[in-house]
PADRENDREN-522738 format. One record per residue: residue in one letter; x, y, z of N, C-alpha, C in turn. Coordinates in nm, 4 decimals. Atoms other than C-alpha are relative to their C-alpha. Layout:
BEGIN
+---------+----------+----------+----------+----------+----------+----------+----------+----------+----------+
| residuo |   n_east |  n_north |     n_up |  ca_east | ca_north |    ca_up |   c_east |  c_north |     c_up |
+---------+----------+----------+----------+----------+----------+----------+----------+----------+----------+
|       a |        X |        Y |        Z |        X |        Y |        Z |        X |        Y |        Z |
...
+---------+----------+----------+----------+----------+----------+----------+----------+----------+----------+
***
This chain:
BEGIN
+---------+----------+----------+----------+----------+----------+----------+----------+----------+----------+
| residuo |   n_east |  n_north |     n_up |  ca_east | ca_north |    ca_up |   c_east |  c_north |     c_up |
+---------+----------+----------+----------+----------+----------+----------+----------+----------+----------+
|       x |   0.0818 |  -0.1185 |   0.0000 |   0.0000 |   0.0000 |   0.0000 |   0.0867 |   0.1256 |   0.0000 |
|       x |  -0.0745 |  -0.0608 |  -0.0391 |   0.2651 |   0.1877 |   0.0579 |   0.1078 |   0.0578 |  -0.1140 |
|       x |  -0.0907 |   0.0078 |   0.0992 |   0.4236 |   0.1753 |  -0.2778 |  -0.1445 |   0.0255 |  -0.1124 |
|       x |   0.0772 |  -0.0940 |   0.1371 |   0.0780 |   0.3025 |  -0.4741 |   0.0211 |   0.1167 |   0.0514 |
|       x |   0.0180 |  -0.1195 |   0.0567 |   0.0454 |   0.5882 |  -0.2878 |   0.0773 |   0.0926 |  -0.0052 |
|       x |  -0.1124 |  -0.0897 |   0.0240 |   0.4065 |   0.7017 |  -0.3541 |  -0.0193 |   0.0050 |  -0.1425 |
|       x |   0.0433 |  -0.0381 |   0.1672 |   0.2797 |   0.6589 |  -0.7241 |  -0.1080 |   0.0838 |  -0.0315 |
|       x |   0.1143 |  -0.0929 |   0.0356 |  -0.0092 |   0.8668 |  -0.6940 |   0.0541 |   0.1247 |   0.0707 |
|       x |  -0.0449 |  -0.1682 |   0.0017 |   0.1948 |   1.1492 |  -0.5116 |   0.1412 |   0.0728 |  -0.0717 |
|       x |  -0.0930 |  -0.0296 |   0.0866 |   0.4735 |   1.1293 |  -0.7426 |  -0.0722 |   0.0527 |  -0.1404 |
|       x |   0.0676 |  -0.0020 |   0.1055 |   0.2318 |   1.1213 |  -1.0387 |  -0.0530 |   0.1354 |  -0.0147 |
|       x |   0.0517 |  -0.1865 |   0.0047 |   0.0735 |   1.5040 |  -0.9189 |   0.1087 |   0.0112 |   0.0120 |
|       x |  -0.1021 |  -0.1200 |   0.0165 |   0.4186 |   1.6524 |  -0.8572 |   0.0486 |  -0.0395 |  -0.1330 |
|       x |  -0.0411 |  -0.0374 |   0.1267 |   0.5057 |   1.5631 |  -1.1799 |  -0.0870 |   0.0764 |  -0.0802 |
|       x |   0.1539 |  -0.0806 |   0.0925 |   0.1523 |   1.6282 |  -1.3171 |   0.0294 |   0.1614 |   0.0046 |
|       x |   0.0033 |  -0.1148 |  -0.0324 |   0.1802 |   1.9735 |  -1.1677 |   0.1116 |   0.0930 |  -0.0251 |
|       x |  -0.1138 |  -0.0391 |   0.0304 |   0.5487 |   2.0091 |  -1.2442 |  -0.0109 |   0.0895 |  -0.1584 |
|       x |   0.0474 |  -0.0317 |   0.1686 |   0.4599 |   1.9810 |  -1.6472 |  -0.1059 |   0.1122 |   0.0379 |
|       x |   0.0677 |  -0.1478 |  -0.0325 |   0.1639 |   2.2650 |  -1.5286 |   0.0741 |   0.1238 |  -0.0035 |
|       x |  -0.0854 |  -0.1369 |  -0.0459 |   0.4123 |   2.5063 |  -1.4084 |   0.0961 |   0.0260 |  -0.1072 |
|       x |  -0.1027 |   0.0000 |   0.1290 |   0.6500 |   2.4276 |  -1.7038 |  -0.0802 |   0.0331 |  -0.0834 |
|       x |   0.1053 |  -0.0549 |   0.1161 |   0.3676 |   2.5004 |  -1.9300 |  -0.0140 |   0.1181 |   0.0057 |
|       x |   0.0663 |  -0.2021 |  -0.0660 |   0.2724 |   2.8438 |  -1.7617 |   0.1189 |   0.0597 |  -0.0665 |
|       x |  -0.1913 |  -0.0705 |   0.0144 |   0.6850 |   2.9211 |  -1.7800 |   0.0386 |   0.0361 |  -0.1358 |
|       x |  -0.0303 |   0.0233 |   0.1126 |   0.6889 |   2.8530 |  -2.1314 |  -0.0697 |   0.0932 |  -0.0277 |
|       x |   0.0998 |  -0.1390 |   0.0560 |   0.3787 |   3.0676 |  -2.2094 |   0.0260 |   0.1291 |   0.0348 |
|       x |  -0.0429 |  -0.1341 |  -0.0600 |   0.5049 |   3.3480 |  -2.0032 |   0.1593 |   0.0530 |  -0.0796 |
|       x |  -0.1544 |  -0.0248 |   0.0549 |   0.8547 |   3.3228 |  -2.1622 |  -0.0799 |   0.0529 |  -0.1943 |
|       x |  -0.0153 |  -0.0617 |   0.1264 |   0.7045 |   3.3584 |  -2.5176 |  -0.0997 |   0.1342 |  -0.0269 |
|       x |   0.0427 |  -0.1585 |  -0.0086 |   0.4877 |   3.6475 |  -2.4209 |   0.0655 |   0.1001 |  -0.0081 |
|       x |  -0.0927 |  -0.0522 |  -0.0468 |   0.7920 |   3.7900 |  -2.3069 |   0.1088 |   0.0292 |  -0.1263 |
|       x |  -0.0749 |   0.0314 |   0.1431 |   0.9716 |   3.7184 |  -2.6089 |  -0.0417 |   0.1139 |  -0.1336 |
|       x |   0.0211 |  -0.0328 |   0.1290 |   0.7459 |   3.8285 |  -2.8167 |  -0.0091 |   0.2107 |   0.0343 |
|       x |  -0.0083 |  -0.1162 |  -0.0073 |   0.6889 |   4.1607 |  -2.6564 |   0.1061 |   0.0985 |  -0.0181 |
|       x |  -0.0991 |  -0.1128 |   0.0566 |   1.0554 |   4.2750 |  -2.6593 |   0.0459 |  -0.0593 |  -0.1691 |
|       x |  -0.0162 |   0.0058 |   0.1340 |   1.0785 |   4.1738 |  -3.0074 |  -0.1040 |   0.0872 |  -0.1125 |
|       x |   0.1183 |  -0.0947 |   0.0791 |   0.7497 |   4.3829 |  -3.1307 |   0.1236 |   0.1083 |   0.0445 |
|       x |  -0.0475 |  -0.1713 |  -0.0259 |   0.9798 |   4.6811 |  -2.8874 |   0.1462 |   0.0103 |  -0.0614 |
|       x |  -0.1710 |   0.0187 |   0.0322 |   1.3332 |   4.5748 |  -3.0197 |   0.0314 |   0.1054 |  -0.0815 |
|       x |  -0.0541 |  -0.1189 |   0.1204 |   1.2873 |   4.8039 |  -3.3780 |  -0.0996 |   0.0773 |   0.0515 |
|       x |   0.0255 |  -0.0870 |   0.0268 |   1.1740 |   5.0695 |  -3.3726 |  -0.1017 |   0.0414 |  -0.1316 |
|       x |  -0.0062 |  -0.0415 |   0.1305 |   0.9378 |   5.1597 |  -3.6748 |   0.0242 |   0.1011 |  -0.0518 |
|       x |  -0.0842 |  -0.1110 |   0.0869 |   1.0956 |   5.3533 |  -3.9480 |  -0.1165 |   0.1023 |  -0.0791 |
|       x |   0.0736 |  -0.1015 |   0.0177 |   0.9139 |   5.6574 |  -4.1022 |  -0.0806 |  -0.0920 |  -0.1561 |
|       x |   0.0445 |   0.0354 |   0.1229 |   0.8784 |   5.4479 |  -4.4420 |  -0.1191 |  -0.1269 |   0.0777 |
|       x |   0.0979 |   0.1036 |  -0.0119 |   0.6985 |   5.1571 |  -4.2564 |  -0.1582 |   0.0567 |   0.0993 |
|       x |   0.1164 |  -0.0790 |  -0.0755 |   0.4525 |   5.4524 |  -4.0646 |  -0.0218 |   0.0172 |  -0.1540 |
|       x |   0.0658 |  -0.0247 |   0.1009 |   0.4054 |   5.5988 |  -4.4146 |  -0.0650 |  -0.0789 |  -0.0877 |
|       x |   0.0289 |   0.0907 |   0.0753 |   0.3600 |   5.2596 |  -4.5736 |  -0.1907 |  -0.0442 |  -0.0041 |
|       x |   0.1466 |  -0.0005 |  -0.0680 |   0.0400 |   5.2215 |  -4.3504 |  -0.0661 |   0.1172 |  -0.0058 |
|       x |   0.0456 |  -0.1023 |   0.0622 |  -0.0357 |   5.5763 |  -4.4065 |  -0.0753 |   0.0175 |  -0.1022 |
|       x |   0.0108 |  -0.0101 |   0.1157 |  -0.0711 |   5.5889 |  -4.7495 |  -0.1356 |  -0.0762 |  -0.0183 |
|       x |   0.1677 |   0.0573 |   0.0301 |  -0.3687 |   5.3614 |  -4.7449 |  -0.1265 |   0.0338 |   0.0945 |
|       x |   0.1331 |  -0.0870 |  -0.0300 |  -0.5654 |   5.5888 |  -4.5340 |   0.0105 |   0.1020 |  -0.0210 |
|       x |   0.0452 |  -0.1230 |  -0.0064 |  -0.7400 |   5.9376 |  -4.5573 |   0.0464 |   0.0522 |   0.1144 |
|       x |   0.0175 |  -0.0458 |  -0.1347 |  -0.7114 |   6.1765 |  -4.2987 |  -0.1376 |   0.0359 |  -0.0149 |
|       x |   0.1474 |   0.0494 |  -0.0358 |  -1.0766 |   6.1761 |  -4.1753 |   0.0038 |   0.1216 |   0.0299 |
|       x |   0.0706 |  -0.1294 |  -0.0387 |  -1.0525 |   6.6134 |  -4.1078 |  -0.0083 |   0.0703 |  -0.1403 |
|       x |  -0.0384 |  -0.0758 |   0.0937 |  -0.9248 |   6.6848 |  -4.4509 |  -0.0784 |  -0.1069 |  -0.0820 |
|       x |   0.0366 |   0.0672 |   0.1386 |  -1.0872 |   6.5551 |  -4.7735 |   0.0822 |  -0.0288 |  -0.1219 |
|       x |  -0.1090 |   0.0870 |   0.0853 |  -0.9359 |   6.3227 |  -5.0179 |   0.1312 |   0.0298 |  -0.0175 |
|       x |  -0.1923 |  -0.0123 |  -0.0121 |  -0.5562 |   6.3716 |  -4.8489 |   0.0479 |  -0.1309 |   0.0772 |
|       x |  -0.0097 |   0.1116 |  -0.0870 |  -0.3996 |   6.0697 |  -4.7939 |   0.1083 |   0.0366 |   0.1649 |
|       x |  -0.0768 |  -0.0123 |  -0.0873 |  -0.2542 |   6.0275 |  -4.4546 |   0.1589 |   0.0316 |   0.0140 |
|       x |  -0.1151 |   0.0338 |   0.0328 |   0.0966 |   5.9875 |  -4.5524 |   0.0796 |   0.1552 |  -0.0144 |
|       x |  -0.0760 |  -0.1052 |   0.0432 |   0.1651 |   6.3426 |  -4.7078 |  -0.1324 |   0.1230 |   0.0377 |
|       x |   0.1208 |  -0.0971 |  -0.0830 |  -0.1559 |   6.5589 |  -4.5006 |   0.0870 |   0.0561 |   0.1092 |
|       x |  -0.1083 |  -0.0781 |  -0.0838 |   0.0509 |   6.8198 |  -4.3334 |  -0.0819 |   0.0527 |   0.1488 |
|       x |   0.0152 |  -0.0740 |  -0.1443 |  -0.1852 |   6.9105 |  -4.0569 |   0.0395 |  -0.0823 |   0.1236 |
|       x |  -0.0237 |   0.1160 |  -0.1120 |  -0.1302 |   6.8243 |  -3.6712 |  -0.0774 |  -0.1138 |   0.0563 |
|       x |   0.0871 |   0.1175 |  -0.1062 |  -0.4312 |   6.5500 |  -3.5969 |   0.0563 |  -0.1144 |  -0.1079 |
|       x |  -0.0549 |   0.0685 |   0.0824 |  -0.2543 |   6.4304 |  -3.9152 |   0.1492 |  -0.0843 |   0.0215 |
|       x |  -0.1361 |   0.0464 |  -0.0742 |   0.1230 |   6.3842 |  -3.7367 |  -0.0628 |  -0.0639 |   0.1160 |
|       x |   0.0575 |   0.0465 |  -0.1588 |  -0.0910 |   6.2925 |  -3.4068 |  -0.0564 |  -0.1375 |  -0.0549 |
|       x |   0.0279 |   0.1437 |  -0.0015 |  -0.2561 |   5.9912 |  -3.6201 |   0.1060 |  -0.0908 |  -0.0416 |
|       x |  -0.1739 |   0.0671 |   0.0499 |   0.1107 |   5.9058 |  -3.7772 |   0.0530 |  -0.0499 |   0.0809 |
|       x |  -0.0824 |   0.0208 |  -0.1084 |   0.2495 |   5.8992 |  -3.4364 |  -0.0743 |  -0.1003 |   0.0431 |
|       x |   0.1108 |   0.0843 |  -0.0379 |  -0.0647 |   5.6696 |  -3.3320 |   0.0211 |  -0.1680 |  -0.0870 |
|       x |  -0.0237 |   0.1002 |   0.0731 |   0.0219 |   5.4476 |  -3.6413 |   0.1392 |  -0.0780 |   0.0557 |
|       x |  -0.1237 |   0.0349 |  -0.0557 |   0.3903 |   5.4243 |  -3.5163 |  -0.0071 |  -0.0941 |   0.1401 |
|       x |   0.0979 |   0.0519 |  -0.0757 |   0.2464 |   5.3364 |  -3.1849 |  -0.0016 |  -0.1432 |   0.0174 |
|       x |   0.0788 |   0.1499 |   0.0413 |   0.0305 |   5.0374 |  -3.3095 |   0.1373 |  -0.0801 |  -0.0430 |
|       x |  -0.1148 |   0.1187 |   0.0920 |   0.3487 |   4.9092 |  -3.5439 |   0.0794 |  -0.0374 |   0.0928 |
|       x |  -0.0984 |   0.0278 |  -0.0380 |   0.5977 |   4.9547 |  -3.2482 |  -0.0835 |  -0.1148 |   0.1165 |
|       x |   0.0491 |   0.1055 |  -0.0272 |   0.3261 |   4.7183 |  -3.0448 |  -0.0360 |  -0.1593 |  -0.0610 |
|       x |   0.0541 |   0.1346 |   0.0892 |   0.2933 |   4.4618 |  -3.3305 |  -0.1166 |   0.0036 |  -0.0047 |
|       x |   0.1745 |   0.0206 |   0.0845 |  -0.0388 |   4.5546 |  -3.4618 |   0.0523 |  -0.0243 |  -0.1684 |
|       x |   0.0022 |   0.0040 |   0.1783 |  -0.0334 |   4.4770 |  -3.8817 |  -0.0759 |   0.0792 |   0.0008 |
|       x |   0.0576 |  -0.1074 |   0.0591 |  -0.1238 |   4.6880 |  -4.1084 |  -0.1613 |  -0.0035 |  -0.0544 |
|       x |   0.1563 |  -0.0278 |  -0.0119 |  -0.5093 |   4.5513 |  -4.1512 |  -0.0517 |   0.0108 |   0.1722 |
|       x |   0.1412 |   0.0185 |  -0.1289 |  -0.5922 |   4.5457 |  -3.7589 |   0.0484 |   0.1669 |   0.0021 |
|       x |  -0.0587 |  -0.1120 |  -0.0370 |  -0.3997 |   4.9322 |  -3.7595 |  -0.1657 |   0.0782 |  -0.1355 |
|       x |   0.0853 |  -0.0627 |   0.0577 |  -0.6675 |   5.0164 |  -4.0572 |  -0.1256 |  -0.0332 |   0.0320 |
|       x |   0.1185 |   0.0637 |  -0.0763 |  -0.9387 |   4.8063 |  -3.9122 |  -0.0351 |   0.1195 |   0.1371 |
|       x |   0.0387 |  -0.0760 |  -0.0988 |  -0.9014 |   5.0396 |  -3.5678 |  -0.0290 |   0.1321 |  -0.0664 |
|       x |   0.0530 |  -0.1104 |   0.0627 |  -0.9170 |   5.3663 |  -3.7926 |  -0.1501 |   0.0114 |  -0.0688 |
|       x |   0.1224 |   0.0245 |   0.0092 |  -1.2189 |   5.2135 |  -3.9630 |  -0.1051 |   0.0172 |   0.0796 |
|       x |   0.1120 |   0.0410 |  -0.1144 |  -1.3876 |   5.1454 |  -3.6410 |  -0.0447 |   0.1373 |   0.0575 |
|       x |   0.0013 |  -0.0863 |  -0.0591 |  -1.3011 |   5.4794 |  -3.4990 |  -0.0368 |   0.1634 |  -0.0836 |
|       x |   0.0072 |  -0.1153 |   0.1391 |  -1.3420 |   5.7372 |  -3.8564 |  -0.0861 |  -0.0613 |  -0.0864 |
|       x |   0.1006 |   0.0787 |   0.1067 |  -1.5662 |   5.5098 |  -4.0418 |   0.1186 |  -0.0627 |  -0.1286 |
|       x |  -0.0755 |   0.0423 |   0.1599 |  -1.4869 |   5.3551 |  -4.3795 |   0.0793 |   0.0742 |  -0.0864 |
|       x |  -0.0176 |  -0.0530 |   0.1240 |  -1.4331 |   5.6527 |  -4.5694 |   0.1735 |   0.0653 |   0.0431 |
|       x |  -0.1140 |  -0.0432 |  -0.0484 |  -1.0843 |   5.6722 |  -4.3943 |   0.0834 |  -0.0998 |  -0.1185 |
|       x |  -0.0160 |   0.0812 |   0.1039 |  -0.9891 |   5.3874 |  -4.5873 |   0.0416 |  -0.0008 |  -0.1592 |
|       x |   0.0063 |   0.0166 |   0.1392 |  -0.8231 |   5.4224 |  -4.9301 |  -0.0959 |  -0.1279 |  -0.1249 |
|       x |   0.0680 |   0.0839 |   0.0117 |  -0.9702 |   5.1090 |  -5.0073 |  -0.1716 |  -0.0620 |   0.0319 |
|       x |   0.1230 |   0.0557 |  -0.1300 |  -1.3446 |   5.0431 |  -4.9083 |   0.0458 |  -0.1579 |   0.0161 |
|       x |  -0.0642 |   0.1638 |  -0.0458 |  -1.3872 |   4.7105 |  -4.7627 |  -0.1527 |  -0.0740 |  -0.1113 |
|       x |   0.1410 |   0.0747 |   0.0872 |  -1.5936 |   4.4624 |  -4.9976 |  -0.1056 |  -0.0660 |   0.1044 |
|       x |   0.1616 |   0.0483 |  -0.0990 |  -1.9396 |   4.4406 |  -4.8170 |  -0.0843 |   0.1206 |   0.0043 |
|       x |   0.1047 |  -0.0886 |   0.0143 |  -2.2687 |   4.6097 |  -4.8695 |   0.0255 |   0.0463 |  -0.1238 |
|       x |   0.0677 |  -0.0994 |   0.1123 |  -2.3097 |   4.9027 |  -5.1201 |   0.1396 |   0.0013 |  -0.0097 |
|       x |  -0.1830 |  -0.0082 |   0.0911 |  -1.9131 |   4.8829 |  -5.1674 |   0.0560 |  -0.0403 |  -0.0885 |
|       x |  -0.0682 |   0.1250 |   0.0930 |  -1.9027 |   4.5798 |  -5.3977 |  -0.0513 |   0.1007 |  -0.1104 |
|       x |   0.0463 |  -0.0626 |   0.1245 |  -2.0881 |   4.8742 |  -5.6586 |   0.1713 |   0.0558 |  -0.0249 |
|       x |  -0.1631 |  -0.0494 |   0.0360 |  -1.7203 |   5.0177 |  -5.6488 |   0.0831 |  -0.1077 |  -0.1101 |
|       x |  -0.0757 |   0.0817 |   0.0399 |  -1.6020 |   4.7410 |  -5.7624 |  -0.0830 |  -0.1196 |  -0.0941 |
|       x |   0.0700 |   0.1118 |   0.1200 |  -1.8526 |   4.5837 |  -6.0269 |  -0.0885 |   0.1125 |  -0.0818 |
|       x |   0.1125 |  -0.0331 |   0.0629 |  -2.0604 |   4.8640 |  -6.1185 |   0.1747 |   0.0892 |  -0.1232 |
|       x |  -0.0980 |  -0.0043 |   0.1173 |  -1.6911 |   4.9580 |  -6.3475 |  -0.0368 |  -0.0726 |  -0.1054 |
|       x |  -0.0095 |   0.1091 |   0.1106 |  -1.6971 |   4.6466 |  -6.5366 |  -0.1286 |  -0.0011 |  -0.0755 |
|       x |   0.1460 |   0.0079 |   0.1081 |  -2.0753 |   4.6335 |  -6.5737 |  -0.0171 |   0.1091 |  -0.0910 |
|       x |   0.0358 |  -0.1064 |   0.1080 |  -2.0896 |   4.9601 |  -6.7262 |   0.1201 |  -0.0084 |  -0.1150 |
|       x |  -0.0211 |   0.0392 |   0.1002 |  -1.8192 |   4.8260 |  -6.9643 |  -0.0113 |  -0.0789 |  -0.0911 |
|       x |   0.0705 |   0.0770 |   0.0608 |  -1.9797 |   4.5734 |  -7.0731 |  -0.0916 |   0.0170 |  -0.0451 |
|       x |   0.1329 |  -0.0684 |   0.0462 |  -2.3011 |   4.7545 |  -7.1237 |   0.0668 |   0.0441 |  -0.0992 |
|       x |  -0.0805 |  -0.0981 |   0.1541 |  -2.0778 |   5.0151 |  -7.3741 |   0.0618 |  -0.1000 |  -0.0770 |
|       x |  -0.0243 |   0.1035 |   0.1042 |  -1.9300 |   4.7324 |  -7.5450 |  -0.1199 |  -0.0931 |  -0.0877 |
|       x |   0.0815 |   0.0633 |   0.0830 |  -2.2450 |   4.5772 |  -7.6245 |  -0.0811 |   0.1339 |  -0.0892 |
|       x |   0.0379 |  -0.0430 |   0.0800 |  -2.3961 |   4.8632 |  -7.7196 |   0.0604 |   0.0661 |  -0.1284 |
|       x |  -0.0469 |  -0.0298 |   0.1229 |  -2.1077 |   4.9649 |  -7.9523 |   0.0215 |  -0.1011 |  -0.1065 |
|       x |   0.0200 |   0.0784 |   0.1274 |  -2.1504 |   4.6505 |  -8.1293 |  -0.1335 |  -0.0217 |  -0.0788 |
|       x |   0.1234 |   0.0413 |   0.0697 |  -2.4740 |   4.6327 |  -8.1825 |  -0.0285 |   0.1531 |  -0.1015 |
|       x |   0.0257 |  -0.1242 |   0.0546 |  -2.4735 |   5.0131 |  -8.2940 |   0.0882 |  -0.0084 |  -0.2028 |
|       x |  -0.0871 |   0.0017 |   0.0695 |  -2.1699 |   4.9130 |  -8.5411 |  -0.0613 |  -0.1374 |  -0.1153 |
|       x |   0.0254 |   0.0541 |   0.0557 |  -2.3789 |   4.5975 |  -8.6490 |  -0.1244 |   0.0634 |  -0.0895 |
|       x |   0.0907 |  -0.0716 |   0.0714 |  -2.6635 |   4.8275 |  -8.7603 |   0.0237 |   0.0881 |  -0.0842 |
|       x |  -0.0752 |  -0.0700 |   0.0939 |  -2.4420 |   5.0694 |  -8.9470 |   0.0032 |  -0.0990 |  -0.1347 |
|       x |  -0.0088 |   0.0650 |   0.1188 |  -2.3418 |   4.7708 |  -9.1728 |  -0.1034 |  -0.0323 |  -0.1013 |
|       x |   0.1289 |   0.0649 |   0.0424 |  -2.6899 |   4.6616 |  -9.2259 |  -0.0931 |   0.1102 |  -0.1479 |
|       x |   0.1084 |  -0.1057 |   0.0330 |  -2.8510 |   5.0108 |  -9.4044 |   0.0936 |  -0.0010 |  -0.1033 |
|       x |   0.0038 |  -0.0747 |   0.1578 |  -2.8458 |   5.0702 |  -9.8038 |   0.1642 |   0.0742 |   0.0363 |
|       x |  -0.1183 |  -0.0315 |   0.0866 |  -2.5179 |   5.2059 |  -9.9350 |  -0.0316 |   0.1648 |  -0.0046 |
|       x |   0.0534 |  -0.1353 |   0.0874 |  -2.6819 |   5.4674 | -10.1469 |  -0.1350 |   0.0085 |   0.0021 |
|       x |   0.1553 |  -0.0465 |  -0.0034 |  -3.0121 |   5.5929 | -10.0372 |  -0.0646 |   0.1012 |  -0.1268 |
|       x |   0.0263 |  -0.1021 |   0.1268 |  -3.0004 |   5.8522 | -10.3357 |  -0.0853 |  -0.1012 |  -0.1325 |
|       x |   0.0436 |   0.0604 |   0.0778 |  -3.0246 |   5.5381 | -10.5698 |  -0.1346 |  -0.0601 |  -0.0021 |
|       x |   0.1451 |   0.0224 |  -0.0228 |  -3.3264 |   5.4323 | -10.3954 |  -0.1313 |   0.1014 |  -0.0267 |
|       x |   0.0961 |  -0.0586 |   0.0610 |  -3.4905 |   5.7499 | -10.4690 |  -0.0268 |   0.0473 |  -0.1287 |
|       x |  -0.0045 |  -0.0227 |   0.1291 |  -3.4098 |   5.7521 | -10.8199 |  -0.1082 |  -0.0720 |  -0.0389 |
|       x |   0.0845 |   0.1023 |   0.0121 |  -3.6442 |   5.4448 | -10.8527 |  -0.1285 |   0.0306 |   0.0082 |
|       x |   0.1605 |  -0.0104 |  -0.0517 |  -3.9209 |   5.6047 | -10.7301 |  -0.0825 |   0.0880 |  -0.1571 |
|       x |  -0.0028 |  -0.0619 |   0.1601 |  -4.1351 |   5.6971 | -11.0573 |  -0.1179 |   0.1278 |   0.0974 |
|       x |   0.0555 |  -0.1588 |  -0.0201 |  -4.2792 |   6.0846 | -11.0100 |  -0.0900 |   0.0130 |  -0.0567 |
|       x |   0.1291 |  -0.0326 |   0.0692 |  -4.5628 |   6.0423 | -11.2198 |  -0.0884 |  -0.0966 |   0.1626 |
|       x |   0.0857 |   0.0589 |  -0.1166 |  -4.7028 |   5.8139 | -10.9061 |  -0.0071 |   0.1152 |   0.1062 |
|       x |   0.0219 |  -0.0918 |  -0.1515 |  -4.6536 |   6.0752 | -10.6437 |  -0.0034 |   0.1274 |  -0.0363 |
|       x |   0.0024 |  -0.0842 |   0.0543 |  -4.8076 |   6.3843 | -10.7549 |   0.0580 |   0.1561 |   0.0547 |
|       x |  -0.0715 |  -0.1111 |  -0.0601 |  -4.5783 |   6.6228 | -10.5092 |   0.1117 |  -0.0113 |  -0.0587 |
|       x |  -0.1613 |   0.0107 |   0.0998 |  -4.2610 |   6.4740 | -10.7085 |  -0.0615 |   0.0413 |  -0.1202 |
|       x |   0.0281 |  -0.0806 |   0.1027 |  -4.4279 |   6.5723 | -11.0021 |  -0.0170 |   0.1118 |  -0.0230 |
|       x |   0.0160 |  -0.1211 |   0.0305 |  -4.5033 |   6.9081 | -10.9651 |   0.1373 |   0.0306 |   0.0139 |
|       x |  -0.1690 |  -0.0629 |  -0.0160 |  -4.1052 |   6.9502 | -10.8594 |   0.0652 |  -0.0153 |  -0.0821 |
|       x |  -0.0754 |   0.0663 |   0.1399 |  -4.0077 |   6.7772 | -11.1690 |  -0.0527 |   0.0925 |  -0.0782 |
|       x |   0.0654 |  -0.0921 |   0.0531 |  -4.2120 |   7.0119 | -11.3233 |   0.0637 |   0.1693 |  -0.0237 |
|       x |  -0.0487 |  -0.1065 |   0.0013 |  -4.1062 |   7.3056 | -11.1968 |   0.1674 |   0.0447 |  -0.0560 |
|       x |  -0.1697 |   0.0102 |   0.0732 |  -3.7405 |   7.2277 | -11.2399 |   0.0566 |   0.0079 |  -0.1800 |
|       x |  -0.0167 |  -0.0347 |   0.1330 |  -3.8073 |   7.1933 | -11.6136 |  -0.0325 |   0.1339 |  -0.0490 |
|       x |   0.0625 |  -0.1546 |   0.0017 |  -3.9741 |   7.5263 | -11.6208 |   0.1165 |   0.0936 |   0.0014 |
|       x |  -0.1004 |  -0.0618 |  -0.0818 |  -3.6511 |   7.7010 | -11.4353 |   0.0707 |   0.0599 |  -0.1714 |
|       x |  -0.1273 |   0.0063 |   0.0971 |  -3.4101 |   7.8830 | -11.7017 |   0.1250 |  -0.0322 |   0.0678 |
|       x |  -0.1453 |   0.0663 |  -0.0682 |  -3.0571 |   7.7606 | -11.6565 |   0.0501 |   0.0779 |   0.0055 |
+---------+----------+----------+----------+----------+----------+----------+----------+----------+----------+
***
């Protein structure tokens, strides 16, 4: 008896051992990872990089990147920020989204009335392509020489071409 239940209290301190080694491990790559997001520094090209694909949300259609006012350096510095925490560059436009709406966004995002951005192009070239063929197939279709067709027509039948035929002979030259 005496020899299980040194196996059942050996069995938790190990059990519990592997626990604590688990925690250690998770805490170590938290740790890890945090001074490795703080290690660089980001550089002005990898703030502007993320820039560039938003608006500033006081000024109209200026992208972030080259918008000289200060809520404009204040959201730059904000972007820097996020990058030197290890945010990417969709959860860094995702929080501007959330917080300025969509129209911060160089990009909308495909969903709702946005996908017209991005189909109502094509459809309306496809519309103008059909209708410049069908316009170009009806061109081919029509008489040549409409003149010759009214040569045909005899003037004694239609007594308004006759009186003009008429008169024309009348005319001195």
């Amino acid at each position: 008896m005496d020899k299980s239940v040194w196996s059942n209290q050996k069995r938790r301190a190990v059990w519990a051992a592997g626990w604590v080694l688990l925690l250690l491990m998770a805490a170590a790559w938290g740790a890890v990872g945090q001074v490795s997001a703080q290690s660089e520094p980001p550089t002005d090209d990898d703030v502007n990089a993320v820039a560039k694909e938003l608006y500033c949300p006081v000024c109209e259609n200026i992208p972030l990147d080259v918008c000289g006012t200060q809520a404009c350096a204040q959201w730059r510095d904000l972007i820097r920020e996020k990058l030197a925490e290890g945010w990417t560059r969709e959860q860094i436009e995702e929080y501007f989204a959330l917080h300025y709406g969509d129209r911060v966004l160089a990009e909308p995002p495909r969903r709702g009335l946005n996908w017209l951005v991005y189909v109502l192009p094509l459809a309306t070239l496809l519309v103008g392509g059909v209708i410049v063929a069908q316009t170009l197939r009806r061109t081919r279709r029509k008489p040549a020489a409409p003149a010759a067709a009214a040569a045909e027509v005899d003037p004694a039948a239609d007594p308004y071409l006759a009186e003009i035929e008429k008169e024309l002979r009348q005319r001195p030259e």
